[in-house]
Backbone bond lengths (Angstrom), bond angles and torsions (degrees), N, CA, C in turn:
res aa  C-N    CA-C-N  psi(-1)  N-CA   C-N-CA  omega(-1)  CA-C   N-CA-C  phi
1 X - - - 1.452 - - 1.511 111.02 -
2 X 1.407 126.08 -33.26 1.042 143.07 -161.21 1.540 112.99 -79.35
3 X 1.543 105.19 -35.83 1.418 124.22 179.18 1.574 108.66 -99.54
4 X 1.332 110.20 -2.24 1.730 97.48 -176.60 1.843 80.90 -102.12
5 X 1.254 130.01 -39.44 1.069 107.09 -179.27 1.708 142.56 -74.78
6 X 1.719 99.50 -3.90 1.477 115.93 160.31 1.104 106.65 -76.91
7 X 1.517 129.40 -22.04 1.389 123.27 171.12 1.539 127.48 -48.96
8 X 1.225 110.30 -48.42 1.302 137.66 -146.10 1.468 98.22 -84.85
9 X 1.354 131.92 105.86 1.564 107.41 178.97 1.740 108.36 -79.52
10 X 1.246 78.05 166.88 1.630 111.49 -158.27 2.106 89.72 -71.49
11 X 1.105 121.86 116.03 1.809 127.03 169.33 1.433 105.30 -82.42
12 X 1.203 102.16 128.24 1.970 118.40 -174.04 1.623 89.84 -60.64
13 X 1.741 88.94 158.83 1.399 101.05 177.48 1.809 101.46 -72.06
14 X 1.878 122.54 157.08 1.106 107.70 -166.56 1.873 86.81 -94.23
15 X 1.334 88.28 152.40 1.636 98.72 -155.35 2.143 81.50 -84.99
16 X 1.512 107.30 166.96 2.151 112.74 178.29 1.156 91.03 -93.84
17 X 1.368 85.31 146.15 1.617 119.18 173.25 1.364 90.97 -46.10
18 X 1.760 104.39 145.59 1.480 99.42 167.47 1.582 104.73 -74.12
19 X 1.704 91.92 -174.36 1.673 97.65 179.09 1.630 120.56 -86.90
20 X 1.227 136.99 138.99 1.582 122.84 -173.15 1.337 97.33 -54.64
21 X 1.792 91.45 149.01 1.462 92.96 168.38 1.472 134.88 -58.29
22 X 1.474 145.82 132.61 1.384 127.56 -171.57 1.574 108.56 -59.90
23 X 1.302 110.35 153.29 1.474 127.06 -169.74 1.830 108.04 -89.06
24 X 1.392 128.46 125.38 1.479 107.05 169.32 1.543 108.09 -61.95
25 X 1.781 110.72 143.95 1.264 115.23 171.43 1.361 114.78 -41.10
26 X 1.365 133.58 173.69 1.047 139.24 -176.51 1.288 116.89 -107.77
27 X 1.394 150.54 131.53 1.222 158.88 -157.74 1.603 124.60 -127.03
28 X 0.643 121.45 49.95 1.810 120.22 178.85 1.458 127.09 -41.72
29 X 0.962 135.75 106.59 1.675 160.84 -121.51 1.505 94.69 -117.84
30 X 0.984 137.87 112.42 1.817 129.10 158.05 1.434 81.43 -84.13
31 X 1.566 102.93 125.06 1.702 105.63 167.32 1.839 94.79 -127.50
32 X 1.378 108.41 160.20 1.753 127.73 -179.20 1.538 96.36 -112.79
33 X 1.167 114.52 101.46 1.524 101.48 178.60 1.790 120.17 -137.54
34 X 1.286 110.54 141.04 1.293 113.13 -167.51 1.809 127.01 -61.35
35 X 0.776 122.82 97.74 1.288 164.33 -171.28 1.769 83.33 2.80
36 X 1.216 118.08 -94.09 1.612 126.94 153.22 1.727 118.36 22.40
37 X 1.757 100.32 -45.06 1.172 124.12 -175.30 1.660 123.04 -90.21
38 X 1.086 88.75 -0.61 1.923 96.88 -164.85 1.522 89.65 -73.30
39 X 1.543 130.20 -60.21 1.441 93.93 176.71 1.485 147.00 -91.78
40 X 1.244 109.45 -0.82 1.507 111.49 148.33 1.501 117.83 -51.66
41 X 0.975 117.14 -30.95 1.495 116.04 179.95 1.527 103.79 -71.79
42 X 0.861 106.41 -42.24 1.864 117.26 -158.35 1.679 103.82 -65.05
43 X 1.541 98.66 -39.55 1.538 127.19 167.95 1.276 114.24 -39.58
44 X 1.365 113.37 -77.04 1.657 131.39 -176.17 1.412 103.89 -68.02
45 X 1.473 126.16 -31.80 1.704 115.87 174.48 1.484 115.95 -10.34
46 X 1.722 115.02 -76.68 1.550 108.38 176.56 1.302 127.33 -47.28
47 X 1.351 130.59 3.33 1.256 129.07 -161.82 1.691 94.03 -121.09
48 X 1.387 107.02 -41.06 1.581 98.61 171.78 1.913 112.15 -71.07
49 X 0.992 98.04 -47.65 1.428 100.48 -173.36 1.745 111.30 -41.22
50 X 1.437 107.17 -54.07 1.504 98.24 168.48 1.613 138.60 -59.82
51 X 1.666 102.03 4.64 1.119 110.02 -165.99 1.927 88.30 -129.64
52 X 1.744 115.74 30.99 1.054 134.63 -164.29 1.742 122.96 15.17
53 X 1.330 82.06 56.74 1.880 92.36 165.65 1.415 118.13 -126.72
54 X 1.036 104.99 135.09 1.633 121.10 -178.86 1.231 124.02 -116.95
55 X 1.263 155.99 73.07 0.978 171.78 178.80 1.465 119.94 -51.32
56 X 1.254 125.75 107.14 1.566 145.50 165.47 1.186 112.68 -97.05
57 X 1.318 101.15 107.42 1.500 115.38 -177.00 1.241 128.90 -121.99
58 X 1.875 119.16 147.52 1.378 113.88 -148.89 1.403 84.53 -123.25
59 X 1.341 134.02 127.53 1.937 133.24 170.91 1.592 96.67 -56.03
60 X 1.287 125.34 137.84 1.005 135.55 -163.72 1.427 107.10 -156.77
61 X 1.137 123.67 80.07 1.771 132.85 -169.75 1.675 106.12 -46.12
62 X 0.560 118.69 150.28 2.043 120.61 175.80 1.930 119.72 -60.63
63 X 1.704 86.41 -50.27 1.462 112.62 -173.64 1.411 110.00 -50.70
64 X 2.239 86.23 -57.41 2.108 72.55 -179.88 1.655 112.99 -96.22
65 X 0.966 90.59 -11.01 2.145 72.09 175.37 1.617 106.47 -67.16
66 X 1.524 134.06 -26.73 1.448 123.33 142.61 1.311 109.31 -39.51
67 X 1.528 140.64 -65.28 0.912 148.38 -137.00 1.726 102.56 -79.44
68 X 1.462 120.42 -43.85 1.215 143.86 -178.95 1.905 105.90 -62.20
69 X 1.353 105.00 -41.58 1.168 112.42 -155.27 1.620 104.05 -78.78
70 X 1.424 114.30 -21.56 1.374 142.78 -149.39 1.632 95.26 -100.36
71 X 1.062 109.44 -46.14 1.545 123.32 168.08 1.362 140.91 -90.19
72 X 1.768 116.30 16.06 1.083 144.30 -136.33 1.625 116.09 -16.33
73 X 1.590 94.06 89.55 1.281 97.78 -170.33 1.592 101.79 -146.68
74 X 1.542 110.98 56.38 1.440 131.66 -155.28 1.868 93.43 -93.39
75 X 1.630 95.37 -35.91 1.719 86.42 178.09 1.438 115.02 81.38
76 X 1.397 138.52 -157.92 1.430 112.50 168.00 1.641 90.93 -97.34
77 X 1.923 76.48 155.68 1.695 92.80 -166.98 1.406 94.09 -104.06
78 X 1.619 108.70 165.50 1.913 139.50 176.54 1.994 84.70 -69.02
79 X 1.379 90.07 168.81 1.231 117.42 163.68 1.677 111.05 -78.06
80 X 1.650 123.33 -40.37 1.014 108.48 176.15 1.659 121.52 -116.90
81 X 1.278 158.93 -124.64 1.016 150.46 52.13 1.300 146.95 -80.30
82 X 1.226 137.95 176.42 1.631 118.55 -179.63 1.911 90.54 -152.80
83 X 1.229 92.18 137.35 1.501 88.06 -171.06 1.643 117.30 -155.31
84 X 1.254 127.22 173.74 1.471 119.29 162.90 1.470 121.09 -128.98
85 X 1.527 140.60 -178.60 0.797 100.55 177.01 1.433 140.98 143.71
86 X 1.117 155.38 28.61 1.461 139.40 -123.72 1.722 129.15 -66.32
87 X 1.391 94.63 -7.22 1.556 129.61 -174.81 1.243 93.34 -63.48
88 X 1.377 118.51 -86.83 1.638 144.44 -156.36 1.275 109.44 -46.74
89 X 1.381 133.38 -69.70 1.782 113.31 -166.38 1.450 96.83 -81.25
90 X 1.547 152.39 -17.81 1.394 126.89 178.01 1.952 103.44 -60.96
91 X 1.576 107.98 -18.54 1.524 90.96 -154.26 1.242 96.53 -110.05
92 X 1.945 115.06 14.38 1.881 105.23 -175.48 1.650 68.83 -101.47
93 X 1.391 138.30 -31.81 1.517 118.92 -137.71 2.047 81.54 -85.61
94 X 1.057 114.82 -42.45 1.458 110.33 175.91 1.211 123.22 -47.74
95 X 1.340 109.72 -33.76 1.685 114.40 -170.61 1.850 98.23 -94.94
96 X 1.167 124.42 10.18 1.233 122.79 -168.47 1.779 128.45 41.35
97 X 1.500 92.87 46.57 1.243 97.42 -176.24 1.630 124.67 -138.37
98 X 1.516 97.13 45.56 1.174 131.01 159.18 1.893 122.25 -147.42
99 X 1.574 107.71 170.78 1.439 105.28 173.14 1.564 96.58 -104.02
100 X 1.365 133.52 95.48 1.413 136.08 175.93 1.629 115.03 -38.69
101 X 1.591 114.32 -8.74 1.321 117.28 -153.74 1.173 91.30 -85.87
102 X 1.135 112.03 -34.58 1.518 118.47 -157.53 2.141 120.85 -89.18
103 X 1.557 95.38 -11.39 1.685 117.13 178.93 1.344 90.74 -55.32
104 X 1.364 105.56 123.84 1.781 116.29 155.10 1.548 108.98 -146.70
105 X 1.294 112.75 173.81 1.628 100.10 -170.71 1.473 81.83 -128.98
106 X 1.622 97.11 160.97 1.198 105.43 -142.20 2.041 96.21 -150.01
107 X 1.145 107.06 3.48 1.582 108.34 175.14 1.580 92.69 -179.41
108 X 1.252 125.11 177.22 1.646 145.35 125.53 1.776 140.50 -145.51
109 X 0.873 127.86 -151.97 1.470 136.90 -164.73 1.453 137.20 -165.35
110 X 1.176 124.77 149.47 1.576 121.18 -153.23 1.426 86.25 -128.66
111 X 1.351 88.42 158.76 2.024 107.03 -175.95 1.510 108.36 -73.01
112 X 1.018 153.69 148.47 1.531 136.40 124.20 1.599 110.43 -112.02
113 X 1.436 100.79 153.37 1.555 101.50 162.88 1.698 102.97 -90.47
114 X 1.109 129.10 134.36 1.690 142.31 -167.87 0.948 100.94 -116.38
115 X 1.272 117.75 167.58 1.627 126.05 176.82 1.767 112.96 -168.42
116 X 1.101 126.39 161.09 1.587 103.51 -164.73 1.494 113.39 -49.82
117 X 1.675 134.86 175.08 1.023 134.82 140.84 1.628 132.04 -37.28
118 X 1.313 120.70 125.48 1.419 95.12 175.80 1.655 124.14 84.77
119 X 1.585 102.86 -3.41 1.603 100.15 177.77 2.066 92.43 -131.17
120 X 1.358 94.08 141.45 1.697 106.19 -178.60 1.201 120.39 -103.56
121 X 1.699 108.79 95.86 1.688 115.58 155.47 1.532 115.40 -103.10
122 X 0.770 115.39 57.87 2.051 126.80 142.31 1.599 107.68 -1.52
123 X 0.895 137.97 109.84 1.413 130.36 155.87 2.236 99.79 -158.95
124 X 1.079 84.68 115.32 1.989 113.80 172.39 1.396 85.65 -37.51
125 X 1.453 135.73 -85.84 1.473 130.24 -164.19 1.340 127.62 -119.82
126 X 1.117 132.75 176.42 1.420 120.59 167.10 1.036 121.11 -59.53
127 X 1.534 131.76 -39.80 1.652 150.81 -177.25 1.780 86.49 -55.04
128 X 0.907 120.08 -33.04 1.545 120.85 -169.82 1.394 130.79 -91.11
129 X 1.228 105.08 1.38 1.604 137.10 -179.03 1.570 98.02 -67.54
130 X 1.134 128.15 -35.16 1.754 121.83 -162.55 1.648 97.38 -88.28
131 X 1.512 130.39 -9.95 1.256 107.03 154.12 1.132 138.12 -87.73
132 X 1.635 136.33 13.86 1.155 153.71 147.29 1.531 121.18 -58.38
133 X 1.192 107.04 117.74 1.543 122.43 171.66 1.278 117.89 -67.35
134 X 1.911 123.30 48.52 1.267 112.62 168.92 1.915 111.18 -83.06
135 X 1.272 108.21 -171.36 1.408 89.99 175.52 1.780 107.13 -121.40
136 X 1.380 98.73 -4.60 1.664 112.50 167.56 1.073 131.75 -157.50
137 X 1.583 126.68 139.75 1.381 128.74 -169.22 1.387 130.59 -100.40
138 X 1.158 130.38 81.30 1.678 120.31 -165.11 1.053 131.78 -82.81
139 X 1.264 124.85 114.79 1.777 147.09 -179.82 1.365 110.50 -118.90
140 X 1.017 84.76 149.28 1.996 105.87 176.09 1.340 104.98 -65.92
141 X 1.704 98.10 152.40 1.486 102.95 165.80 1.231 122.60 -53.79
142 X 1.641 144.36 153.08 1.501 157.18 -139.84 2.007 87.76 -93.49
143 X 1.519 112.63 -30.79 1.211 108.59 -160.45 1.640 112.69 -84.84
144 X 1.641 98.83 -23.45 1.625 108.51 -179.38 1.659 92.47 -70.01
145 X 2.001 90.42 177.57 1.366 121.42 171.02 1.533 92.74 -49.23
146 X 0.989 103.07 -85.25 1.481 138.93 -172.48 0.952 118.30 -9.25
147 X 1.580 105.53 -50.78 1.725 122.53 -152.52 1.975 79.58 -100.18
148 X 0.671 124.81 -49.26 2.030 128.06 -177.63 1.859 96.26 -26.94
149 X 1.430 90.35 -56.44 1.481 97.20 -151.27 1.645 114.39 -83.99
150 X 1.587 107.93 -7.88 1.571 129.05 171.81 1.116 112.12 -62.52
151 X 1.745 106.11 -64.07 1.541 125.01 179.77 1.349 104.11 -52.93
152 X 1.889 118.81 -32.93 1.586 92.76 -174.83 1.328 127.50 -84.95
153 X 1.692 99.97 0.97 1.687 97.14 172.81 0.894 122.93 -97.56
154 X 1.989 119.31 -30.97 1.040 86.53 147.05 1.522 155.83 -102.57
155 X 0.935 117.64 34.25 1.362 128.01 167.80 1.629 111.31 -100.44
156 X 1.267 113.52 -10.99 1.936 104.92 166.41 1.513 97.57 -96.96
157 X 1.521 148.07 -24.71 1.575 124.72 138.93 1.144 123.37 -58.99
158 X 1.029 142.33 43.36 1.254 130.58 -175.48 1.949 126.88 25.33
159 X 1.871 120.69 49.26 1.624 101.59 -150.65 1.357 50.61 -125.12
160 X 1.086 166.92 -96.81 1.720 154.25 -91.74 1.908 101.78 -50.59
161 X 1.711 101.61 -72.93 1.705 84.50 178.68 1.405 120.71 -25.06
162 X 1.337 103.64 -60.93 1.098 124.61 -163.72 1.712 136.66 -39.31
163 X 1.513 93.39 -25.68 1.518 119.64 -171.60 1.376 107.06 -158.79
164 X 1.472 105.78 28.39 1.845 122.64 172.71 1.872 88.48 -63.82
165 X 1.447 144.64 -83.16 1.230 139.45 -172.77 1.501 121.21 -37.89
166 X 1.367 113.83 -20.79 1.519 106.21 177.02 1.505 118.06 -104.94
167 X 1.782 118.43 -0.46 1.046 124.66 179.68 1.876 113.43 -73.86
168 X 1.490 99.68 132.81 1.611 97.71 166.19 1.024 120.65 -125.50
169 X 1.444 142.64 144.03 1.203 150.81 -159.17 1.547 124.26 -100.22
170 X 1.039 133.66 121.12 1.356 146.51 174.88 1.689 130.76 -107.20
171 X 1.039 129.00 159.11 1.576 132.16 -171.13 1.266 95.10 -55.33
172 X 1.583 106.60 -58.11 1.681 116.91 -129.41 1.550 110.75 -160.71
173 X 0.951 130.24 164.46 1.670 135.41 175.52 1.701 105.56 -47.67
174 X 1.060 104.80 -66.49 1.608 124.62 170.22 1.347 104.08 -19.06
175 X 1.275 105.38 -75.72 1.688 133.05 -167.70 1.789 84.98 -51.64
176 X 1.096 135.97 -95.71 0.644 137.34 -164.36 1.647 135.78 -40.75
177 X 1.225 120.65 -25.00 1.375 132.63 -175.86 1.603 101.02 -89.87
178 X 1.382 109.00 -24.52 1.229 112.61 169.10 1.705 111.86 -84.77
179 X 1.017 116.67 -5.72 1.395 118.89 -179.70 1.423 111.07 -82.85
180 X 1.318 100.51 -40.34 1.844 124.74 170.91 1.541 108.95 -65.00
181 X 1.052 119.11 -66.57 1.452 113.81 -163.76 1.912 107.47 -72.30
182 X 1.539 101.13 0.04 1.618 91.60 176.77 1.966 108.38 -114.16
183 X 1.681 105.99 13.52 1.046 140.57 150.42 1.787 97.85 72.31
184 X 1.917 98.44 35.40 1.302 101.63 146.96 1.805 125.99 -45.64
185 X 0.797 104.93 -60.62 1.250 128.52 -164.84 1.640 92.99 -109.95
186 X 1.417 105.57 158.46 1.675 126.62 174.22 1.529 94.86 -91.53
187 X 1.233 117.91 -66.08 1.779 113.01 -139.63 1.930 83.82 -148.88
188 X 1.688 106.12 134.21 1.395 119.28 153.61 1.012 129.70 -143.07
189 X 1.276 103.97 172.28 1.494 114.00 -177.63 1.334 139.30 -64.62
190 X 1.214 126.98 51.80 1.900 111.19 -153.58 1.701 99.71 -121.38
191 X 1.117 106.96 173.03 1.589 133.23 157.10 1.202 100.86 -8.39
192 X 1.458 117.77 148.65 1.765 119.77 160.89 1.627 105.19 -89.02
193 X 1.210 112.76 -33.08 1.390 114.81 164.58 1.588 142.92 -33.06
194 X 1.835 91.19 -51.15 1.245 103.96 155.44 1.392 146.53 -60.86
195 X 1.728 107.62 -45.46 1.125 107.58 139.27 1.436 145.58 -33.74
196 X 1.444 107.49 -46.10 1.690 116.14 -175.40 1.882 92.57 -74.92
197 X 0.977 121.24 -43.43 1.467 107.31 179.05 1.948 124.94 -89.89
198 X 1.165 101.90 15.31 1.511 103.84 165.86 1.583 115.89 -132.91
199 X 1.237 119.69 115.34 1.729 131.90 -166.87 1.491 88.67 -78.81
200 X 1.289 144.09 -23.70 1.552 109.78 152.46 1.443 133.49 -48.81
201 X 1.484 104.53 -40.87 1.311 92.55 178.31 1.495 123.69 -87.35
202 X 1.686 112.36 -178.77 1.481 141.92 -168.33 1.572 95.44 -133.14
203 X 1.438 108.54 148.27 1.295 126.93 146.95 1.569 112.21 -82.52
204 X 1.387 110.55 140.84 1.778 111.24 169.27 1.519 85.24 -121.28
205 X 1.323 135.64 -46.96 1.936 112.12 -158.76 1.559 87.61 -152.10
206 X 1.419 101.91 138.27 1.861 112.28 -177.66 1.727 87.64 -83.12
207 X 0.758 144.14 177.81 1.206 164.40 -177.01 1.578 125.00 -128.84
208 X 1.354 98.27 92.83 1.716 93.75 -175.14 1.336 112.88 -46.97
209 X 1.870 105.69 154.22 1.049 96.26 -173.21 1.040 126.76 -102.09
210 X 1.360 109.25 0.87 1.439 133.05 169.35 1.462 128.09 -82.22
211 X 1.272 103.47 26.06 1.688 126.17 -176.28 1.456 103.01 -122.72
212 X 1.544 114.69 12.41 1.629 102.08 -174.51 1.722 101.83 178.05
213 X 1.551 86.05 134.76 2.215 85.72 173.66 1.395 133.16 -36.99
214 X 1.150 108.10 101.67 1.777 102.86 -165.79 1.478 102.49 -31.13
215 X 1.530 101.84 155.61 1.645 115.18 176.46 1.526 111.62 -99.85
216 X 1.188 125.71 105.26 1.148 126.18 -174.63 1.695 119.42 -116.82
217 X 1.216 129.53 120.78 1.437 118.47 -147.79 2.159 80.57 -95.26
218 X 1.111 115.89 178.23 1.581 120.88 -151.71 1.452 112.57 -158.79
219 X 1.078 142.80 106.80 1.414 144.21 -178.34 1.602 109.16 -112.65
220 X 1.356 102.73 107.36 1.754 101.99 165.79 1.469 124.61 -130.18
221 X 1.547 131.87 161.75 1.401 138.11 -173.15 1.719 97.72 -75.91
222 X 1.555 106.60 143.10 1.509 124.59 173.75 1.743 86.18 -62.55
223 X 1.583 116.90 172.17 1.116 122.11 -162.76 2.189 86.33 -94.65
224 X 1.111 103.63 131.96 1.717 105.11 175.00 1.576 101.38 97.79
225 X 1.576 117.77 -9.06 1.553 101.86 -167.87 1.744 110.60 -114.37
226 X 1.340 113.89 16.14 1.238 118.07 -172.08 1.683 116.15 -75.74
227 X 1.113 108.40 -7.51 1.206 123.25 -166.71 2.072 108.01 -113.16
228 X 1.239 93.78 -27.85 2.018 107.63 170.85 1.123 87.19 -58.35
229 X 1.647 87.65 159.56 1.915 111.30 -149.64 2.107 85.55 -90.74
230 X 1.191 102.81 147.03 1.521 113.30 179.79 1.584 95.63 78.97
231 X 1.338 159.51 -56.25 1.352 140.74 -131.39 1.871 83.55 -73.73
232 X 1.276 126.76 -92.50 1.641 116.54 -160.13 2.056 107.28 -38.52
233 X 0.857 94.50 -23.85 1.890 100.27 -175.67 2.002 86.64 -62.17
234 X 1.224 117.61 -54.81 1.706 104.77 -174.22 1.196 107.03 -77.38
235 X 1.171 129.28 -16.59 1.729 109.86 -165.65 1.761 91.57 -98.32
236 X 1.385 134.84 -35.23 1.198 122.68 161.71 1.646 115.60 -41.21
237 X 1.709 117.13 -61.33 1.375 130.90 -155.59 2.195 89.10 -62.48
238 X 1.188 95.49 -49.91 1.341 94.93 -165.25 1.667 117.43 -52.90
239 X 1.478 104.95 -30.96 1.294 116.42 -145.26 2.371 86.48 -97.42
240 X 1.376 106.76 -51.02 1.162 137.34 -143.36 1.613 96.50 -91.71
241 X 1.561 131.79 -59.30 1.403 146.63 -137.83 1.394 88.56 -72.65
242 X 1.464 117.31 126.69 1.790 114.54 176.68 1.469 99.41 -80.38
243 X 1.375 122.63 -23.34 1.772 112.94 163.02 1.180 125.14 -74.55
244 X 1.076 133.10 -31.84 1.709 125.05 165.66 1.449 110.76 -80.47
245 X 1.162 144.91 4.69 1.773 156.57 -166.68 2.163 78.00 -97.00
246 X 1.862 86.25 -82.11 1.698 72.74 178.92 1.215 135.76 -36.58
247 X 1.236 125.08 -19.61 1.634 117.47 -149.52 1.505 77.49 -118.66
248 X 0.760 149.17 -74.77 1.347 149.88 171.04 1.757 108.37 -15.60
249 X 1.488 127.48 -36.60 1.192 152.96 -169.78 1.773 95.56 -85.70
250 X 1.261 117.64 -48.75 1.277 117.39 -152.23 1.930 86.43 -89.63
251 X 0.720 128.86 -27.21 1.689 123.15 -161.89 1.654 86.71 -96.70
252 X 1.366 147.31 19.50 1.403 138.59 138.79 1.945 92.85 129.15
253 X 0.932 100.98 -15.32 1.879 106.16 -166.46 1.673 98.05 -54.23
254 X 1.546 117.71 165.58 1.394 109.91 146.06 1.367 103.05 -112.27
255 X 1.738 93.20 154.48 1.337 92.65 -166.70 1.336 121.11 -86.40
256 X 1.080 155.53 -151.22 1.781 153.95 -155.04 1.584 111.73 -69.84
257 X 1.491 91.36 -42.71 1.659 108.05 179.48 0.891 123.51 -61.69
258 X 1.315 96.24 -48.57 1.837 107.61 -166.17 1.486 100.14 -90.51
259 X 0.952 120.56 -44.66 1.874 109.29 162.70 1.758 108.20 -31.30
260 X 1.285 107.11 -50.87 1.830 113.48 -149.80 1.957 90.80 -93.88
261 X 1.263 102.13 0.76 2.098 103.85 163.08 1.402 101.94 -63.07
262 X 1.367 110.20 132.75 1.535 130.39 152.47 1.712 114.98 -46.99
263 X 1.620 128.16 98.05 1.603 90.35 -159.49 1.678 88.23 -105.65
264 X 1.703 120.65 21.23 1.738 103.70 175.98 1.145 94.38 -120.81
């Protein structure tokens, strides 16, 4: 017994589990963010959360939080905003109700004209849209992001005269895709984004991009909050994180780069 047990080597004690790694505290964000954006955000959630941010978010159209900001009628403000647009940061940095230092862009988006899944309107360009036999055209209101950047394509192809009587007007992207899929409207104008994330829709015409102010989506600090614990942690993660760039990339967005491409 004595010799079978000098035999036997001796097995190390089994060393404890280490301890989980500690978690960063958790941070909850009042963010203002453009409507467009609600599910990209919703997307990247797991990716902020581990980097303990939580984000409460209010839909916040582009057009009027320019519009709000212009009229100082901001109300109490988020810690951040997120926006598109050319309206919006001239009229938060006017109303002093942002830190301008801190504006960086952080994704963007290309026009398409859409049309349901599964149904074929063909047309080479936008200018070429008025030979299609739809019986209505849906665009955003003139006052949204949305609707700014519609009117400018079509009116730098020359198709607006053209199909000025069949155009109908809507709030918002929302408004509108719902206008389409209940076959208000034939074919509209929205986001490429949107498209890539709704299996109802179809593309009918990409939308040059050189027919309209690049779309650049925009994240900046409330004025006094650039320095609160988590606000620079999102506008870095958002702007910076090579995992939210992808995922942001994969749900139709372009990502930081390709937003910040020269496209004329």
């Amino acid at each position: 017994m004595l010799a079978l047990a000098a035999a036997c080597p001796r097995q190390p004690a089994s060393k404890p589990a280490p301890p989980p790694a500690p978690q960063p505290p958790t941070h909850i964000l009042q963010v203002w963010a453009e409507p467009s954006l609600i599910a990209p955000l919703a997307d990247i959630a797991p990716v902020l959360k581990k980097h303990g941010l939580v984000l409460q978010i209010t839909p916040k159209e582009s057009g009027e939080l320019a519009r709000d900001a212009a009229a100082g009628k901001l109300g109490s403000p988020p810690e951040v905003y997120l926006f598109t647009g050319e309206r919006a940061l001239p009229a938060l940095i006017k109303a002093k109700a942002v830190d301008e230092a801190t504006a960086r862009t952080f994704a963007g988006d290309r026009l398409v004209v859409a049309g349901r899944q599964g149904e074929r309107w063909p047309s080479p360009t936008v200018f070429d849209l008025y030979r299609l036999r739809f019986k209505f055209f849906g665009v955003a209101d003139s006052a949204s992001a949305l609707g700014e950047v519609c009117d400018e394509a079509l009116k730098s192809d020359g198709a607006y005269k053209r199909i000025e009587q069949r155009i109908r007007r809507y709030p918002g992207q929302k408004e509108l895709i719902a206008a389409l899929i209940a076959n208000e409207v034939q074919l509209a104008m929205v986001y490429a984004s949107a498209v890539a994330q709704d299996p109802e829709l179809g593309v009918s015409v990409v939308v040059g991009a050189d027919l309209h102010t690049d779309i650049r989506y925009r994240a900046v600090a409330a004025a006094g909050k650039a320095s609160a614990e988590g606000v620079g942690g999102l506008l870095r993660l958002l702007a910076e994180d090579a995992g939210i760039q992808q995922s942001l990339g994969g749900l139709g967005l372009l990502t930081r780069s390709g937003a910040l491409e020269a496209v004329r």
